[in-house]
N, C-alpha and C positions, 0 to 999 in steps of 0.2 A: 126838305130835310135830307140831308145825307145818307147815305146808305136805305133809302124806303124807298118802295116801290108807287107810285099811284093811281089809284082807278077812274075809269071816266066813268060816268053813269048813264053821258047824253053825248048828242053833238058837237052841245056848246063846250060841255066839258075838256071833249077833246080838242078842240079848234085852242081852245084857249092854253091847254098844255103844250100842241106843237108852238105855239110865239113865245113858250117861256126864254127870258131875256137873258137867264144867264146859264142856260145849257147849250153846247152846242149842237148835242148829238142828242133824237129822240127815239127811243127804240116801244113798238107799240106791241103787245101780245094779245093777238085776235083766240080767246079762248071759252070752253064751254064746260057748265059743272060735270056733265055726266059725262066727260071723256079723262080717262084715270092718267092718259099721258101728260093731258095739260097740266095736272098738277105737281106733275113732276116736273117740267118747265117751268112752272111759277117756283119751283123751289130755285133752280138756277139761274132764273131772273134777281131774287132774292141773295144770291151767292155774286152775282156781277153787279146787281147795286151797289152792295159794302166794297166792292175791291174799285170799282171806278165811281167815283164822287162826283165826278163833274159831266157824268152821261146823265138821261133823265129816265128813266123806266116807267113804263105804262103800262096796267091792265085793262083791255075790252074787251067786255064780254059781247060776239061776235052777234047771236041772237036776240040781245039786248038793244041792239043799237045796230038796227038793221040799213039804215040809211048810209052808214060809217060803211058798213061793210060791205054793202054793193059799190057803194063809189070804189073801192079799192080792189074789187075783185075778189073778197073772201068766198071761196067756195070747203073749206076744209080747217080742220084746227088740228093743231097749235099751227097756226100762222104767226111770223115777225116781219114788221116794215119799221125801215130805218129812216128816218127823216133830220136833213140839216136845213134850215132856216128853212121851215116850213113846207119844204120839199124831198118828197119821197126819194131815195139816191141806192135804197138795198132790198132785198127779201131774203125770205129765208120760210120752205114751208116742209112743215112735221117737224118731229121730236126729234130735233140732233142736236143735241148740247155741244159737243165742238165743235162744228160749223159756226153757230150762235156764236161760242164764246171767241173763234177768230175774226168774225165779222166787227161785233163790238169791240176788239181789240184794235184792228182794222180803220173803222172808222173814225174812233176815239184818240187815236194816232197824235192825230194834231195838236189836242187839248190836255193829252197827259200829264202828269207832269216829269222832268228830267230825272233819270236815273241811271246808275251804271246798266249797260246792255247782258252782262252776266245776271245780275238781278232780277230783272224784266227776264227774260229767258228762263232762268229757275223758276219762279212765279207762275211764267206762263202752262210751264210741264207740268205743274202742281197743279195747276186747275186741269189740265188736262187727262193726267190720271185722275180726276177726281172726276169728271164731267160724268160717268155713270157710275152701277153700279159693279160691274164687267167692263171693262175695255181692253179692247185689243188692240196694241198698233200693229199691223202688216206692211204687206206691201202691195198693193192693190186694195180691189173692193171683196168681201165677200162674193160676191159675182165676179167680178175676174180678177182671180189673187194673179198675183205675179212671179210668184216662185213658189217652189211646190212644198218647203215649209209654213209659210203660208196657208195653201193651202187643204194638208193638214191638220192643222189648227183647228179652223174655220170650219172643217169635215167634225173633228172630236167635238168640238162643242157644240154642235148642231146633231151629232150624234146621241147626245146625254139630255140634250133638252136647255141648255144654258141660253139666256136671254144676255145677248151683250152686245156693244157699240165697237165700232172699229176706226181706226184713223188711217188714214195711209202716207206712210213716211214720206213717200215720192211724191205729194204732194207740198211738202215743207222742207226743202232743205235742214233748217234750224233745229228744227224739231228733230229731224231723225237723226243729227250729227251731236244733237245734244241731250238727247234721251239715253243715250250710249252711258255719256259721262253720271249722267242722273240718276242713273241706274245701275251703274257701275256692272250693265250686263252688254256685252260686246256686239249681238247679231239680234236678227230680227225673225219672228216674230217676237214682240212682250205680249204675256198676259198682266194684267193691273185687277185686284177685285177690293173694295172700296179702298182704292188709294193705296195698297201693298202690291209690289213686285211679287210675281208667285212665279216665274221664268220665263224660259220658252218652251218647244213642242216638247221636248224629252222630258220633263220636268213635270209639264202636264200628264203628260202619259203614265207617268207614273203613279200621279195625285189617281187617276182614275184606277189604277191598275187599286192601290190601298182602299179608294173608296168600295172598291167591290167586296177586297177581302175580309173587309171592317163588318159587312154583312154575314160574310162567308162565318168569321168569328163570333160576332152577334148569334147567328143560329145554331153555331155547336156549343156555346156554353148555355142558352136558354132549353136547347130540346134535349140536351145528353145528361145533365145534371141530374139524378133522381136518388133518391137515400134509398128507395128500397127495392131490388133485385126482383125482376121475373118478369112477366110478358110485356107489361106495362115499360119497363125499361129497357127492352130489347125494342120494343117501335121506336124509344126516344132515338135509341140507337142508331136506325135505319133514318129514321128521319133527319137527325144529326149529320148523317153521309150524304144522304141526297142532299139536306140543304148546301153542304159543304160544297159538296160536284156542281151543284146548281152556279154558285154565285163564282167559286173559284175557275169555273170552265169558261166565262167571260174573262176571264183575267188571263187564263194560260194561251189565248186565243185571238188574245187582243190585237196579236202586231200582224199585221197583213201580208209582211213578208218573214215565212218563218228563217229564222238566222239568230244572230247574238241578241239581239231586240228579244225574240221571242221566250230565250234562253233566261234573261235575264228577269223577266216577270217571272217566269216558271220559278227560278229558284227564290226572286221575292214569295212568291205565294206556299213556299216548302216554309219560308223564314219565319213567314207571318202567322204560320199556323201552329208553328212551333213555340210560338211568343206564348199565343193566349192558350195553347195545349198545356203547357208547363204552371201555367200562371192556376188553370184546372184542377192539374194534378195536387198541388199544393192545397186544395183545398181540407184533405183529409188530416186530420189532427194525428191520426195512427203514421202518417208518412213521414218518415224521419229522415236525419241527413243522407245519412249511407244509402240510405233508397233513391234520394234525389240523385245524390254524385252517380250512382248508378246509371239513372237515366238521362243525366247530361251525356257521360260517357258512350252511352249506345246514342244518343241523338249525335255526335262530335263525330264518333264512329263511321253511321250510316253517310254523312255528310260527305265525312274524306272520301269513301269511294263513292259515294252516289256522284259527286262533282264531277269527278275525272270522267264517270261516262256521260253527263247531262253536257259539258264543255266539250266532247269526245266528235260528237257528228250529230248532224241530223237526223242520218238514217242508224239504225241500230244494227251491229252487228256483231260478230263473237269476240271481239274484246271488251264493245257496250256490254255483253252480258257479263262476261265476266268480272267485272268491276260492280255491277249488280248484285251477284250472286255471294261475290265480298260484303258490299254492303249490308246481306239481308244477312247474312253468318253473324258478323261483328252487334249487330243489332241485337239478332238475339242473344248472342254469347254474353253483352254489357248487360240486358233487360232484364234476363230470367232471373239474376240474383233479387230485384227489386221487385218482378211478381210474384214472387213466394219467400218473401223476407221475412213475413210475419209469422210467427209459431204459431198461432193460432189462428186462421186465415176466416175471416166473416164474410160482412158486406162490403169492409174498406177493401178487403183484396179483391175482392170479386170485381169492386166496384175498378180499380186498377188495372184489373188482368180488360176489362173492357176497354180502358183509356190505351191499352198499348195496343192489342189488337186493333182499333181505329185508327191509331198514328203509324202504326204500322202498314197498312190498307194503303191509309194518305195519301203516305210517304210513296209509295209504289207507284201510287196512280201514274203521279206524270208522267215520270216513267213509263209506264205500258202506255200509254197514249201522248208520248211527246214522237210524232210522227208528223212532215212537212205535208201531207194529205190522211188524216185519218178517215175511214170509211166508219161512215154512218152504221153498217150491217158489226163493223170489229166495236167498235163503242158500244155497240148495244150487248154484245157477246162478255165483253170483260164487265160489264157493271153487274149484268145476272151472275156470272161466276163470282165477284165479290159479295154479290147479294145474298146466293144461296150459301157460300162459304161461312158468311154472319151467323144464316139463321139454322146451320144444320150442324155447325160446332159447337153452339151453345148448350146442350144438351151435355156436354163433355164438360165444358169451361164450370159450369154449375150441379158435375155429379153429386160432389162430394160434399159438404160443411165442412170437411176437414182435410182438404187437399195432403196427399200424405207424399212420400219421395216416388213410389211406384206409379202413381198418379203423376205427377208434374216429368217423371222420365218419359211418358207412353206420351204426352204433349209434348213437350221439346221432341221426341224422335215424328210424333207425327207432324208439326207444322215442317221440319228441316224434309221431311218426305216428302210431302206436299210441296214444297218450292222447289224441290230438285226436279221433280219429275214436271209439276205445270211449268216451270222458268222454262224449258226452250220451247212449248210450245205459246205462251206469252208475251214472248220477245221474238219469236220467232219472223224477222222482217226484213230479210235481207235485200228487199226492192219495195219503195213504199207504195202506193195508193191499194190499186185490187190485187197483186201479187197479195198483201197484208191481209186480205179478206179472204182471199183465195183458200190460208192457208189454214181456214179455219174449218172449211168443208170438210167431208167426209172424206177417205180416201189417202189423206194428206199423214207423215209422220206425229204430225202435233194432234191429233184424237188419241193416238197410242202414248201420249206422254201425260193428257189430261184426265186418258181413265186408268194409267198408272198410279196419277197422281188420286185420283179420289181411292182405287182398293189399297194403296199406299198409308192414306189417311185414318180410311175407316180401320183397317189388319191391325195398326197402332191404338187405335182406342178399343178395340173390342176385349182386352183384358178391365178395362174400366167401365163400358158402358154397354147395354144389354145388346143383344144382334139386333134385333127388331127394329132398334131405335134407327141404326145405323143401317139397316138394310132399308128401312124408307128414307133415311137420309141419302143413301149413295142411288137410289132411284130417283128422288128428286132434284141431288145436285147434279148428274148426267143429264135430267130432260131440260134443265134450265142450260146447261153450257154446251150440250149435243144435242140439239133439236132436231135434227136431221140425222141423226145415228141413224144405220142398217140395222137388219135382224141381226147379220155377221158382226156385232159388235165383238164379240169374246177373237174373234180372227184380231183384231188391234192390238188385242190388252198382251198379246205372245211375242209381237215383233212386225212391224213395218218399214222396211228399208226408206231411207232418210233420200227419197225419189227428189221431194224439190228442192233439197239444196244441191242435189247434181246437177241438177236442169238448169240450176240459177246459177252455179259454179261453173258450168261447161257453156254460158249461153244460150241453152235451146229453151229455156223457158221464154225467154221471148218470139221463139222461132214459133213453138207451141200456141200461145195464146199473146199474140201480139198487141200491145198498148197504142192507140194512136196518142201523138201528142195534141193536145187542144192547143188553138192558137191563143190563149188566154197566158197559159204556161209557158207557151215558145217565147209571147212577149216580156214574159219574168222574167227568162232566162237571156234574152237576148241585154233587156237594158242592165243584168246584171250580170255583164258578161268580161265589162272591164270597168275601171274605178270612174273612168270618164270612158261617155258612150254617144258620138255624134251620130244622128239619123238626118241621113239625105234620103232624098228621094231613089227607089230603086226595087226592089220586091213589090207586086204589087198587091199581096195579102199582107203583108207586115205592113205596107203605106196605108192602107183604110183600116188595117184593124188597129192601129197603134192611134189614130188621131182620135179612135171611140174610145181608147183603154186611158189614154193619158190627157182625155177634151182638152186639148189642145189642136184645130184645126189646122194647121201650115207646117210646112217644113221650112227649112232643118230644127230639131228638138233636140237640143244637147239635155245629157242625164249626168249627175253625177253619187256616184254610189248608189243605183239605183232610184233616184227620186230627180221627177224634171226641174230644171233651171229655168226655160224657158225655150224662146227661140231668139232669132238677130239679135232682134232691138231689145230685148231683153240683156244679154249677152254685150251690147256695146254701152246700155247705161253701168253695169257692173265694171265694165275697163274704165268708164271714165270718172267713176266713182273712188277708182280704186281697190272696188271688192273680189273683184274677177277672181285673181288667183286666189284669195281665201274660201270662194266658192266652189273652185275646182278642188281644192286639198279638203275639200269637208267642214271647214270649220267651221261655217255662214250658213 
């Protein structure tokens, strides 16, 4: 019967299916119940019956029918043997469905029947995006990809845990020159996941970049949502941050070489928090239009300057801040009207004045930690400072039931106090990796501007909320963000001459406490040194350390925008291909 696969049960059974007289091609699947791949093969047996009619397809179960399967050498399942007039002519062993389905394509050649070669060729790609449920076509194997998007790829989805099959173009002319058109996507690698085009590497990157933030969103609308004000909602709060930092810190962190890549998730991950923050906000029936426009306005605000310095440089420096410092003015200036819009201020405002303070926080973070080496010891420094900043102004934020004008002025002058005086020591990064750490120590100008900024803070709320409150607050927020203060603290809080940005302005801070470069970094910098970057043989620290950086063992290794090409023969199948030059100008 057409399109049906069939079983042997014995010897005889199968003896007598390989002489069937009007097949020409028999194709046998040596398989066993308790192995879950085989069944996924017998589905694909089941998908290449129906499409070739005039092969035969067989199931044998390999322990069943132990005689069959010694004669033939079954030592492992899924095994296929291909048999033409009763003789063995193919194999094929484990679960590769496109192997499989060119083999049967392959043999069954002969007996097909006639059709335009465009037809047959569509067909063929469509079983072949179909053959799992992930496939990749590259260029090479998972084991030795052949271009370094490639492998790439093949790194991200083994990074995430993704189970999927791979093809390799260079192994099929047809296939790779017509999966172009099929697809109507120009360069390689493709992802395919059940038979949809999802792109190539940049594409993916991104899907991963949203599936984290999807998370990130998932945690701050389930833990920060709470109707009713007080302890209980200030954890959800905390909890809501760190989940946020948690899942968003994969994402801001993702590209391996920080640059426009890196740039570019950062401000996805600004975008995306902004979607389901706003979506949030709207939940309160008290929040009217004017209160929204408001805070489109300060979100549109914070945006125009915060871009210009997140596009601005890598490294942060006094126009970065200043474009910062714009950002966090115009924020507040747009906001404040919609945290205290309500004449009568309850839960909804409270519950508000919470939602800005966190998008405001957010919004900063990358910001203070978009740095091409961040030190483990400054990440740990700025999350306690936002932490304690949470739990020691709330006290303020929830004096009143009736937030009055005198009250909401002592808040606007105290957070605008508190940014002026922490922002340069925050920002303060004028050379990144341990300079950035450095400058966090004792000793340094930025302690004098962080316990400005806390007696700056508390001086402005002490008209609203008792000393006490705020005298164990300003002792807990210094032990969390000055760990290392001297007795001489009160020597800072008067004036400390701005020592390292002389040193770092005049270059002795190097001279001082000199950085070696690691050869990890020399080699970033070297293959990213021009847009095309040929390595010959010659240094002979850069010649062993690059063949371990880039497992590629041989020279010459051409790079182009930093990521390898390959080597020779890599390089002369691309000229004869015709891809060469599109691979040099980036586009491939």
């Amino acid at each position: 019967m057409a399109g049906a696969v069939a079983a042997a049960g014995s010897a005889e059974q199968f003896h007598k299916l390989l002489q069937c007289p009007d097949r020409s091609l028999v194709v046998v699947h040596f398989w066993a119940p308790w192995a879950p791949q085989c069944a996924q093969m017998n589905e694909v047996m089941a998908a290449l019956a129906r499409e070739h009619s005039q092969v035969s397809f067989v199931q044998l179960e390999a322990e069943a029918v132990p005689e069959v399967s010694e004669k033939y050498g079954i030592s492992s399942v899924p095994t296929f043997l291909f048999f033409k007039n009763s003789q063995k002519v193919d194999r094929l062993d484990g679960a590769h469905a496109p192997e499989l389905t060119q083999k049967v394509q392959r043999h069954a050649a002969g007996a097909a029947p006639a059709a335009p070669a465009q037809e047959q060729l569509h067909a063929r790609l469509s079983r072949l995006v179909n053959a799992a449920p992930c496939m990749l076509f590259m260029k090479g194997s998972p084991k030795e990809p052949r271009c370094g998007f490639s492998r790439q790829m093949v790194q991200l989805l083994q990074q995430h845990g993704v189970a999927f099959s791979t093809f390799d173009v260079f192994s099929d002319e047809e296939v790779r020159q017509g999966l172009k058109a099929f697809s109507n996507w120009p360069t390689y690698p493709q992802l395919y996941v059940r038979g949809e085009l999802v792109g190539g590497l940049d594409v993916v990157k991104v899907c991963a970049c949203i599936s984290h933030l999807r998370l990130a969103a998932l945690a701050f609308l389930t833990l920060h949502f709470s109707p009713s004000p007080g302890r209980a909602c200030i954890s959800h709060l905390r909890l809501a941050v760190l989940a946020f930092l948690t899942f968003a810190w994969l994402c801001l962190h993702f590209s391996p070489s920080p640059g426009r890549a890196c740039i570019s998730h950062l401000c996805l991950a600004v975008l995306a928090f902004l979607t389901f923050a706003l979506s949030c906000l709207h939940f309160s029936p008290l929040l009217c239009h004017a209160c929204i426009s408001h805070l489109r306005l300060a979100v549109l605000a914070f945006l125009t300057f915060a871009w210009l310095c997140l596009h601005f440089s890598p490294l942060l420096c006094h126009a970065c801040i200043s474009h910062l410092r714009l950002a966090m003015l115009a924020f507040l200036t747009f906001a404040w009207p919609c945290l205290h819009f309500s004449p009568s201020p309850g839960h909804a405002c409270i519950s508000h004045l919470r939602l800005a303070v966190l998008a405001f926080l957010t919004f900063a973070w990358p910001c203070l930690h978009f740095s091409p080496s961040p030190g483990r010891a400054c990440i740990s420094h700025l999350r306690l400072a936002v932490l304690a900043f949470l739990t020691f102004a709330w006290p303020c934020l929830h004096f009143s039931p009736s937030l009055g004008c005198a009250c909401i002025s002592h808040l606007r002058l105290a957070m605008l106090a508190f940014l002026t005086f922490a922002w340069p020591c925050l920002h303060f990064s004028p050379l990144p990796g341990r300079a950035c750490i450095s400058h966090l120590s004792p000793g340094h100008d930025c302690i004098s501007h962080l316990c400005l900024a806390a007696v700056a803070f508390l001086t402005f709320h002490l008209a609203v909320v008792a000393f006490l409150t705020f005298g164990l607050a300003a002792v807990a927020f210094l032990t969390f963000v000055l760990p290392q203060v001297s007795v001489s603290l009160f020597s800072y809080l008067i004036f400390v001459p701005p020592i390292p940005q002389e040193l770092a302005a005049s270059g002795e801070l190097d001279t001082i406490c000199p950085k070696g470069q690691k050869l990890e970094d020399r080699l970033k910098s070297l293959i990213n040194k021009a847009p095309v970057m040929l390595f010959m043989k010659g240094n002979k620290q850069v010649r062993q350390g690059l063949k371990s950086f880039s497992n590629w063992p041989t020279y010459p290794q051409l790079y182009v925008k930093g990521e390898l090409v390959g080597g020779l023969d890599i390089v002369k199948e691309l000229k004869e291909s015709g891809e060469l030059l599109p691979v040099l100008k980036g586009e491939n």
